[in-house]
N, C-alpha and C positions, 0 to 999 in steps of 0.2 A: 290095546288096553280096553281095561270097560270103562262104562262112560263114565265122567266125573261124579254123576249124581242121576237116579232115575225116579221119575215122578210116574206112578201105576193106578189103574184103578179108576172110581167112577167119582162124579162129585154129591155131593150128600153134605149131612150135618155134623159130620164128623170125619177129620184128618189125622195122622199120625206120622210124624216126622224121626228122622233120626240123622242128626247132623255131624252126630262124631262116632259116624258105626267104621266109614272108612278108614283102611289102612293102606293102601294101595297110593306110589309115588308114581309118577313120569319119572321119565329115567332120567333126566336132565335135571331133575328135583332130588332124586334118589342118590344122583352122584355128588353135592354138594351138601346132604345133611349130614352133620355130626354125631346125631344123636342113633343109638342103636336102635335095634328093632324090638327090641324088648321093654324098652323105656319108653320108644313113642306108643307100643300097644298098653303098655300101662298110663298113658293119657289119653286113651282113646275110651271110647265106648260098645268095647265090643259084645253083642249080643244083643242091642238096642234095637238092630235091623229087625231080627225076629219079631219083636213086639209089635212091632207096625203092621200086624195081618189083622188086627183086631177094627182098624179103620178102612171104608170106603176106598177112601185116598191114602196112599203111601208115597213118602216123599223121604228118600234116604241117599246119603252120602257115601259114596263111595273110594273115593281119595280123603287119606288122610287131612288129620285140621293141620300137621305140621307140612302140608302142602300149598292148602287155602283152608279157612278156619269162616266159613258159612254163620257160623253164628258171631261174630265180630261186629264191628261197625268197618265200613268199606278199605280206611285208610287202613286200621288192624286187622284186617284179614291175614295177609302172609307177617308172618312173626321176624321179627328185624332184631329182637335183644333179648338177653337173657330172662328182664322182667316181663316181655311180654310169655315167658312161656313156662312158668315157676322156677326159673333160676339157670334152668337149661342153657348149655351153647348150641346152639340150634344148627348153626353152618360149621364146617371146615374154613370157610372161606367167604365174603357178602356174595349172597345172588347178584349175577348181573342181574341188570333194570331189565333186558329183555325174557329174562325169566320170569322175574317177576310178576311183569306186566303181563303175560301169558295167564300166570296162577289168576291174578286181578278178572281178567278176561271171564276166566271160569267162573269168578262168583258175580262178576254182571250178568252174565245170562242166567246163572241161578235166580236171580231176585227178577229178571223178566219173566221167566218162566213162571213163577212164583205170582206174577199180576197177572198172567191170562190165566192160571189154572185158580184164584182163587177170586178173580173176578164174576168167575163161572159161580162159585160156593155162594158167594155171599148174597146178591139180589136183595130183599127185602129179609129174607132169615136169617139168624144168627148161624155162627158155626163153629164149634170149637174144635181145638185143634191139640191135639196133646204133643207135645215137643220133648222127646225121650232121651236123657240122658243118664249120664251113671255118675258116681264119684267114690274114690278111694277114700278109705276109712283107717289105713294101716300103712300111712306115709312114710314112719320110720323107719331106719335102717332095720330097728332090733323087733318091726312089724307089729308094735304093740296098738290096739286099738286106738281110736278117738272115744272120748269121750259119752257116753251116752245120752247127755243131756243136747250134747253140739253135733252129734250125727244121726239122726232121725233115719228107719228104714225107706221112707221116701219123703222128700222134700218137695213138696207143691211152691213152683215160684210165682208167685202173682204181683211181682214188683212193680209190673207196667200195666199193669191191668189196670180199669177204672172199676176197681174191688165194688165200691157202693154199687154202681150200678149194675154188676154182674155177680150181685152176694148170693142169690138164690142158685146159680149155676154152680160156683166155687164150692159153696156149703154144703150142695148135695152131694159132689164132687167126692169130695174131704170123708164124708160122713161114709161114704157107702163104701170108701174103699179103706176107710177102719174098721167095717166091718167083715172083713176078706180075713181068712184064716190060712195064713202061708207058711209050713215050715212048725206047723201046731200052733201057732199061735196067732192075733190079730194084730195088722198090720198099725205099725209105728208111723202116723201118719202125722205131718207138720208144716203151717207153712213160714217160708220165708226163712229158715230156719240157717240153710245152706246155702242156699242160692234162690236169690230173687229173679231171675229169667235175664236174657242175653238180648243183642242186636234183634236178634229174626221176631221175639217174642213183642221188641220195640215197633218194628217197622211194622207187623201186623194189628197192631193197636193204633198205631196212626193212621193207617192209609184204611182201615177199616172198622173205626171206633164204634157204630153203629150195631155191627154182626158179627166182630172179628173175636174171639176169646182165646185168648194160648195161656194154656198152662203147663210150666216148663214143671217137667219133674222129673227128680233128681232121682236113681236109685244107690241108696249107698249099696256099694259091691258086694255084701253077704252071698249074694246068687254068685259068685266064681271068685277063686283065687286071682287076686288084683298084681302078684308079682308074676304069675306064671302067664297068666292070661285063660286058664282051662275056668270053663264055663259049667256048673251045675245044671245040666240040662232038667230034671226036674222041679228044681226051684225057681228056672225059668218061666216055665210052662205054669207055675201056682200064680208068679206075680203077675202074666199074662192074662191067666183068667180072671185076677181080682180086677186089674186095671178094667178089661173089658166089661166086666157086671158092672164099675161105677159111670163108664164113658155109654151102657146102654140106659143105666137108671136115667143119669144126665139129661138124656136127651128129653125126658118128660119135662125138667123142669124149664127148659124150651117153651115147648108147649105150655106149660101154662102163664107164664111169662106173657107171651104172645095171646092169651084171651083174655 
């Protein structure tokens, strides 16, 4: 199999993660989940991976989050009930504890891996880290839209963030990537809106309050059909390049931060 998750690339001021691009089960995982394969790709985030060429560092998931789920808090990592996963019966049958602890396994060495590669980043400079995810916008059966006030084209999570002290990064952030024209028009940018940021976005705020910036951002799915899982590759490719003009703008406001 490939590996659980691969970290590429060089260290710099800029990261880009993709925690739920995986789809890929062990087999011993694959024979005890219930849930089909077209259900778990429509909870994943596929296409996410691709985005990640726009940062230094690439750090992307390769096994499904219905495997091990990297962005959780330790205990919720492998999904045990229905609420942990929108309602889903997730097993045939409970994992054994030795399965389990196997999945466990994999996201301890994720978050080790994670302290040497960004122990490296951080030193005395900041470093932000864009944490890429998607989210379904067309949940019901009969696939009618959400809302437009309550589904923004991308949702910047700054939940954990210490917002005051990182307003000039965030703001420049926000600003230059509504000014991105994707699909004819400028991007629907919001935060906090969808999603306020997960575990990963926590633990890098904490262990690195000083340098550590993650902004989890959500893409609602307009870029590919959310029931099939086929991917708009050119509408990929637009929101790739707005992202990257606001993560290369960013970096300025670093710099002057820093003088």
């Amino acid at each position: 199999m490939r590996p659980a998750f691969t970290i590429a690339g060089q260290h710099g001021a800029l990261v880009a993660t993709a925690l739920h691009a995986g789809h890929d089960l062990r087999p011993e995982v694959a024979a005890l989940v219930a849930v089909d394969d077209a259900t778990r790709l429509r909870e994943e985030d596929p296409g996410t991976d691709r985005l990640t060429d726009i940062a230094p560092l690439r750090i992307v998931a390769r096994r499904s989050r219905f495997e091990v789920d990297l962005n959780r808090p330790p205990r919720e990592a492998v999904y045990r009930r229905p609420e942990d996963a929108w309602g889903l019966s997730v097993w045939r049958r409970p994992p054994p504890d030795d399965v389990v602890a196997r999945s466990r396994a994999i996201y301890a060495d994720f978050y080790r891996r994670l302290e040497q590669e960004f122990d490296g980043c951080a030193g005395d400079r900041p470093f932000l880290v864009l944490d890429l995810h998607s989210y379904n916008h067309r949940r019901r059966d009969d696939r009618v839209p959400d809302a437009e006030q309550l589904a923004p084209e991308v949702n910047i999570g700054t939940g954990t963030l210490d917002r005051a002290r990182w307003a000039s990064v965030v703001d420049r952030f926000i600003d230059v990537l509504r000014e991105q024209v994707v699909r004819g028009h400028p991007l629907d940018v919001r935060e906090n809106v969808r999603f306020r940021g997960g575990h990963f976005a926590r633990w890098v705020h904490a262990r690195y309050p000083a340098s550590g910036v993650v902004l989890a951002i959500e893409l609602k799915k307009t870029f590919m059909d959310e029931w099939t899982g086929e991917i708009d590759g050119e509408h990929l490719t637009d929101l790739k390049s707005g992202l990257a003009a606001a993560a290369a703008t960013t970096a300025d406001a670093f710099s002057e931060r820093d003088r």
